[in-house]
C-alpha positions as a Markdown table, in Angstrom:
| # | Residue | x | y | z |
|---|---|---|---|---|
| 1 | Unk | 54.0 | -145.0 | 13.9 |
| 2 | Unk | 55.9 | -145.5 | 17.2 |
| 3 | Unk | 60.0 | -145.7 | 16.6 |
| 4 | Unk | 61.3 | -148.9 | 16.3 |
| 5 | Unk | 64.0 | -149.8 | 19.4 |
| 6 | Unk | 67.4 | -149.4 | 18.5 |
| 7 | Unk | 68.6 | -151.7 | 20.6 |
| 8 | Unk | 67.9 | -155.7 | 21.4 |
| 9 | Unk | 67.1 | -155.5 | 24.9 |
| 10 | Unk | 64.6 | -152.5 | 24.6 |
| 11 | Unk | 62.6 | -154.2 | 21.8 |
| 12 | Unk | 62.1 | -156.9 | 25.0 |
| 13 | Unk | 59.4 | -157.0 | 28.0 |
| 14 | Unk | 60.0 | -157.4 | 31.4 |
| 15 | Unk | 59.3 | -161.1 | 31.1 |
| 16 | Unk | 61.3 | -161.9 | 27.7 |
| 17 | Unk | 64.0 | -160.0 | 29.8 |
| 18 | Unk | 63.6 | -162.5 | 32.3 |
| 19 | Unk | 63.5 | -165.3 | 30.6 |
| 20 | Unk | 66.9 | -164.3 | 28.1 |
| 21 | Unk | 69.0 | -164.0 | 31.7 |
| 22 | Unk | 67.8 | -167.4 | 33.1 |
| 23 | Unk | 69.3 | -168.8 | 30.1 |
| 24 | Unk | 72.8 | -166.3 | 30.4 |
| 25 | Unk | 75.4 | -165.9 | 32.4 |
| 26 | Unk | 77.1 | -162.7 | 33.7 |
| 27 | Unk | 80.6 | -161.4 | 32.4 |
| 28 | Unk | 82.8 | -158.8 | 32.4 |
| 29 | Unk | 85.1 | -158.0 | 29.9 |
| 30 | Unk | 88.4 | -155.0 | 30.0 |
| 31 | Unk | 89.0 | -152.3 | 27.8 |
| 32 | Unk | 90.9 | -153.6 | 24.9 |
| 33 | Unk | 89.7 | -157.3 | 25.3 |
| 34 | Unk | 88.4 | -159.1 | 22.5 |
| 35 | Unk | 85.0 | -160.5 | 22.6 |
| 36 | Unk | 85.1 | -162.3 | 19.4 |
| 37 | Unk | 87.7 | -163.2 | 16.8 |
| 38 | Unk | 86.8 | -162.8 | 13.1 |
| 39 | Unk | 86.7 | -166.8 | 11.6 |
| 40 | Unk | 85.8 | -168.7 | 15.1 |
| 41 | Unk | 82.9 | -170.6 | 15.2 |
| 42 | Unk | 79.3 | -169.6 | 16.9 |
| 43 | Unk | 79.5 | -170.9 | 19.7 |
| 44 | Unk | 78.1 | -168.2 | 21.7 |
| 45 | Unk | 75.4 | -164.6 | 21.5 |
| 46 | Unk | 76.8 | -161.7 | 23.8 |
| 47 | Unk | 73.8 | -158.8 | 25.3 |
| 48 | Unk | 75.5 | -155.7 | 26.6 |
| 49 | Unk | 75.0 | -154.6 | 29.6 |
| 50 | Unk | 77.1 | -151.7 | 29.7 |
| 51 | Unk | 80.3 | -150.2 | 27.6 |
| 52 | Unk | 80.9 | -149.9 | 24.2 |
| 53 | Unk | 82.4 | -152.2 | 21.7 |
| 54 | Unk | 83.8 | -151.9 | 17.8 |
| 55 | Unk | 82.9 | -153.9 | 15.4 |
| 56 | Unk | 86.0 | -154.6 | 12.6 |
| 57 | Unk | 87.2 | -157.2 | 9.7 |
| 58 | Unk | 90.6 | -157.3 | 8.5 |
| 59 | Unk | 91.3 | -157.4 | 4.5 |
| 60 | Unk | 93.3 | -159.3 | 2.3 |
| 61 | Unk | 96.3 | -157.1 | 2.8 |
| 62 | Unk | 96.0 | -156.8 | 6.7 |
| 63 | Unk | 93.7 | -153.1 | 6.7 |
| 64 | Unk | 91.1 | -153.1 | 9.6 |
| 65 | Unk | 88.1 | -151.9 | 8.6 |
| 66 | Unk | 85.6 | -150.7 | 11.4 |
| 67 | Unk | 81.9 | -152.1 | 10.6 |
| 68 | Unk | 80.3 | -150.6 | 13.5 |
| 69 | Unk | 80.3 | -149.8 | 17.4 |
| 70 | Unk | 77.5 | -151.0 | 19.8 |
| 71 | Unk | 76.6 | -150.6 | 23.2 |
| 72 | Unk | 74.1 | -150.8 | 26.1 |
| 73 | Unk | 71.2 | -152.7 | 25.4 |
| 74 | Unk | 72.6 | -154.4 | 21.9 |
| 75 | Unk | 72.7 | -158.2 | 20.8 |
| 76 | Unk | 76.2 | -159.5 | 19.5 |
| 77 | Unk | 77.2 | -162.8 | 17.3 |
| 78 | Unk | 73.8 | -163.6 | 16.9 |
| 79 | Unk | 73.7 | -164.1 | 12.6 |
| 80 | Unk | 76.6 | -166.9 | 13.3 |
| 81 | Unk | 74.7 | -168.3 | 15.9 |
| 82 | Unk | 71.3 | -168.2 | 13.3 |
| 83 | Unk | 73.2 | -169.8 | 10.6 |
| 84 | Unk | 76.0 | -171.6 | 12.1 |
| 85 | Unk | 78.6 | -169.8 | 10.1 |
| 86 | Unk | 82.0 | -168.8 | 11.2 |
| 87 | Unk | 82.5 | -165.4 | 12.4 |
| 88 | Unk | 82.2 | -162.4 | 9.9 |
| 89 | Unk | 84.2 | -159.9 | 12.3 |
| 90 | Unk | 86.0 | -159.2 | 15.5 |
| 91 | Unk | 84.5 | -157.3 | 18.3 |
| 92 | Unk | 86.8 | -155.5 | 20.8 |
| 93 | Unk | 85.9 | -153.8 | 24.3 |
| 94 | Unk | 86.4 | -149.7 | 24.0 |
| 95 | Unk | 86.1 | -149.5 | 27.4 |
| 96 | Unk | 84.9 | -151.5 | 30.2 |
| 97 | Unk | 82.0 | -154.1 | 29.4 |
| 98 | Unk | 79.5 | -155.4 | 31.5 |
| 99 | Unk | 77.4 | -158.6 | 29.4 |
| 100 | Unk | 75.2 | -161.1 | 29.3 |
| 101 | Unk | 77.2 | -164.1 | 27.8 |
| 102 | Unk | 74.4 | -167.2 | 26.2 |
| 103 | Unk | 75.4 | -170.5 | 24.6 |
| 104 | Unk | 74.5 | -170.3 | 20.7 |
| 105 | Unk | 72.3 | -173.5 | 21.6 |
| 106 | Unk | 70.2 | -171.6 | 24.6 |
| 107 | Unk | 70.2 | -168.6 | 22.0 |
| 108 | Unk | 68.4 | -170.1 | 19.4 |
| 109 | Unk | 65.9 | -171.7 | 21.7 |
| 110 | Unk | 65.1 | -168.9 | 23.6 |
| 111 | Unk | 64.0 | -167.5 | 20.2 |
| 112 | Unk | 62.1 | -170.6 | 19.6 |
| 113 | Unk | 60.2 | -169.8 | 22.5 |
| 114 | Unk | 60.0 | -166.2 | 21.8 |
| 115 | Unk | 58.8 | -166.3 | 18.5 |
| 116 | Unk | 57.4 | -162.5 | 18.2 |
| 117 | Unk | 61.2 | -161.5 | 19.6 |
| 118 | Unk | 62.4 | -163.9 | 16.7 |
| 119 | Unk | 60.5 | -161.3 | 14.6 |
| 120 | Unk | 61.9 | -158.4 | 15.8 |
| 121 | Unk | 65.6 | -159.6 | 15.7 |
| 122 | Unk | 64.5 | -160.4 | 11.7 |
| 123 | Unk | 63.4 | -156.4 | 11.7 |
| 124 | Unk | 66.1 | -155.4 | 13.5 |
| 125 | Unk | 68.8 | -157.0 | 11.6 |
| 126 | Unk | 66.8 | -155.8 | 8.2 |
| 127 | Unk | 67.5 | -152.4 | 9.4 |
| 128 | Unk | 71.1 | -152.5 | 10.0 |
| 129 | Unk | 71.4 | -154.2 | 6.5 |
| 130 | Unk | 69.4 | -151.1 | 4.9 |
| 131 | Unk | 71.5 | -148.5 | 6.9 |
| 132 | Unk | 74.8 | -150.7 | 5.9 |
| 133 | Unk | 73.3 | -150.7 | 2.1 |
| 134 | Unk | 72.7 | -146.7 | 2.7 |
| 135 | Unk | 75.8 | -145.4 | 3.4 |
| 136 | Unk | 77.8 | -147.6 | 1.0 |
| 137 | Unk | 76.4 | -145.9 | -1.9 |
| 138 | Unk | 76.3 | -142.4 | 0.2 |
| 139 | Unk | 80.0 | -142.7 | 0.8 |
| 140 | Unk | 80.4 | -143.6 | -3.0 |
| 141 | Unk | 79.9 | -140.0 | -3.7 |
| 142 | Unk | 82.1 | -138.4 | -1.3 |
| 143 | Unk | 85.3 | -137.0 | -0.5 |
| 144 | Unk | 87.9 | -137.8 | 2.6 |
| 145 | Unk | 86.2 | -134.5 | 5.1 |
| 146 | Unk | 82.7 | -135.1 | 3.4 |
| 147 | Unk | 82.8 | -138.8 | 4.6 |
| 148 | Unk | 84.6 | -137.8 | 8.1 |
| 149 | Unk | 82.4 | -134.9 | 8.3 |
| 150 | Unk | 79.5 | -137.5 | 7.9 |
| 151 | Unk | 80.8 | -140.1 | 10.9 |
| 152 | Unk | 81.5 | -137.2 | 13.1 |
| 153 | Unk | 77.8 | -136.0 | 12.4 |
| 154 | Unk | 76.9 | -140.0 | 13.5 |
| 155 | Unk | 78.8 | -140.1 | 16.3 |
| 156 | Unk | 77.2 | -136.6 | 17.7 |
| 157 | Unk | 73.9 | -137.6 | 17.7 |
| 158 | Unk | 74.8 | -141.1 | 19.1 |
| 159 | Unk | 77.4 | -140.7 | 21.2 |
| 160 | Unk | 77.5 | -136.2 | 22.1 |
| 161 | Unk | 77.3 | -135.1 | 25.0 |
| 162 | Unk | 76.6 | -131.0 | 25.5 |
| 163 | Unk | 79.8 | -129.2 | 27.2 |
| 164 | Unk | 81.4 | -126.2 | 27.3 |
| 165 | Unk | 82.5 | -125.8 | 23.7 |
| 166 | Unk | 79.9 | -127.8 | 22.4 |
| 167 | Unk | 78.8 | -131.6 | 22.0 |
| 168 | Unk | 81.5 | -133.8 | 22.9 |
| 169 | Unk | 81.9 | -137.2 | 21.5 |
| 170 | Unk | 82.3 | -139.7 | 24.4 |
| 171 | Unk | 83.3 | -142.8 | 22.5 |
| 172 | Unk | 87.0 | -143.2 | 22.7 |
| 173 | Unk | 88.1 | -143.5 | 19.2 |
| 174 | Unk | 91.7 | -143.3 | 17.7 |
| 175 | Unk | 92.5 | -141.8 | 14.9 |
| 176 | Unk | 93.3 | -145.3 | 13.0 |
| 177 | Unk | 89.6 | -146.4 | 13.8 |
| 178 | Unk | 88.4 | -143.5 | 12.7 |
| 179 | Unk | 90.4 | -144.1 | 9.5 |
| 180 | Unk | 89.0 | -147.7 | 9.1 |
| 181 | Unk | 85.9 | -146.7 | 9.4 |
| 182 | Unk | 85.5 | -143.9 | 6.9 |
| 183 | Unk | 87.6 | -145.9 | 4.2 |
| 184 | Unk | 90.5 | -143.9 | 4.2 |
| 185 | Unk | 93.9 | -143.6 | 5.0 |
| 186 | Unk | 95.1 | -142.4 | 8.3 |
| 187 | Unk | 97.1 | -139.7 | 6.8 |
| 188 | Unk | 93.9 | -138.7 | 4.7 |
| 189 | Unk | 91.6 | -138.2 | 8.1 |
| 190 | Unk | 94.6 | -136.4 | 9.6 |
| 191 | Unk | 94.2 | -133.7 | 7.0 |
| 192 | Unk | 90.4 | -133.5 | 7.1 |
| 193 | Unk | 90.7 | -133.8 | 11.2 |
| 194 | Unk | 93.3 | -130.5 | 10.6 |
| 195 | Unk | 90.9 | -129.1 | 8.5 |
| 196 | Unk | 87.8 | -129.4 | 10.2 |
| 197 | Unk | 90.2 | -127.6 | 13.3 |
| 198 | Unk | 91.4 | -124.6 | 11.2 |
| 199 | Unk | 87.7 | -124.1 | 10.1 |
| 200 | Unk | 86.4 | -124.0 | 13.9 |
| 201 | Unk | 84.1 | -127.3 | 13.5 |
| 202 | Unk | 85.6 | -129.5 | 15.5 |
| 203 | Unk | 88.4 | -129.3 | 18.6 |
| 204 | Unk | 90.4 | -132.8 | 19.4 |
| 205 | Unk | 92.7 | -134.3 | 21.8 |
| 206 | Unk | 93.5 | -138.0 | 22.3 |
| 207 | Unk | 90.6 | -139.7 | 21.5 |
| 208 | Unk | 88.4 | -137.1 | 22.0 |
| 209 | Unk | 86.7 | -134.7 | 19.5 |
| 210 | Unk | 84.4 | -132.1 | 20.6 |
| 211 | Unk | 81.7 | -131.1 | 17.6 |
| 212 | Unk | 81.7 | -126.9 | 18.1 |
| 213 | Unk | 80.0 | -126.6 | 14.7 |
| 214 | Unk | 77.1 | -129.1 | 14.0 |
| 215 | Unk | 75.1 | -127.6 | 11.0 |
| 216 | Unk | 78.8 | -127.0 | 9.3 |
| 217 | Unk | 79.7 | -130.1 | 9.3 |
| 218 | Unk | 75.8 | -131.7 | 8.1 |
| 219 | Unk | 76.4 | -129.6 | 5.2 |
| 220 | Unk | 79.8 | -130.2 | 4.5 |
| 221 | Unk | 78.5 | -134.4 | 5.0 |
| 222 | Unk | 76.2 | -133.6 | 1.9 |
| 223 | Unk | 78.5 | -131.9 | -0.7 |
């Protein structure tokens, strides 16, 4: 069986393509800028282009917990702008963005138009729910470096790049994010960060971390 598209715009054709950016309009969008607030309405789907974006939720007692991070080629706000519900998250720039901005309206009739992309958005969307479903109970099981050791293993394969000293992670992530999105405290992935250093696994500098030991830290993920 052929591997499914990871991203929105590659499960397209040339023509569905078309068609999505007659209904859309260009924008750009800085590093740090916010694309959508958690609680407004859905008024509006956002493609990437280019750049990478976070995914978060603030809790009860003001913590900001990291959900995901997307980029080229995938589809944002489009659940709220399925069901008409407010927003479930905030999404914020990580670097420079390049997007396709749609009205919710011209959204959901381009689907209506598109009804075998409709069916892959359903697929798509399945996925991420399995994945999410996946690594709740897998993170149940494991320690502060276990589930560190697990995102850094994530963001190797998704976001490494080979270098000098080994496969370095291009998205620019703080420590704090980082923290938010393992479930822990920022103190707690300081320690495992230190660890992971002391051990030779992993070399860091502001935001940046360079993976030197791969297979150490897949079977540290696991324990």
């Amino acid at each position: 069986m052929p591997a499914q598209p990871t991203a929105f715009l590659d499960a397209l054709t040339a023509a569905e393509r078309e068609a999505l950016a007659g209904r859309a309009a260009g924008r750009e969008f800085e590093r740090g800028a916010t694309l959508f607030h958690q609680h407004d309405g859905s008024d509006r789907v956002v493609v990437v282009r280019s750049g990478r974006v976070k995914i978060s939720t603030v809790t009860g007692d003001g913590r900001e917990v990291v959900l995901a991070f997307r980029g080229p080629g995938e589809l944002l706000g489009e659940q709220s702008a399925i069901d008409g519900e407010p927003r479930s998250a905030t999404v914020t720039a990580l670097e420079p963005v390049e997007a396709l901005v749609l009205a919710a309206s011209d959204f959901r009739a381009f689907l209506e138009a598109h009804p075998r992309v409709a069916l892959d958005l359903l697929a798509m969307l399945s996925r991420r729910l399995r994945d999410a479903d996946r690594k709740r109970v897998d993170f149940a099981g494991r320690d502060t470096v276990g589930r560190v050791a697990a995102r850094l293993v994530e963001l190797a394969a998704e976001h490494g790049e080979a270098g000098a000293d080994g496969l370095e992670i291009t998205l620019p992530l703080s420590q704090d994010e980082l923290a938010g999105w393992t479930g822990s405290s920022r103190e707690a992935v300081g320690k495992a960060l230190h660890q992971m250093r002391s051990l030779g696994w992993i070399q860091t500098r502001r935001r940046r971390i360079t993976v030197v030991d791969l297979e150490a830290l897949r079977s540290r993920a696991v324990l």
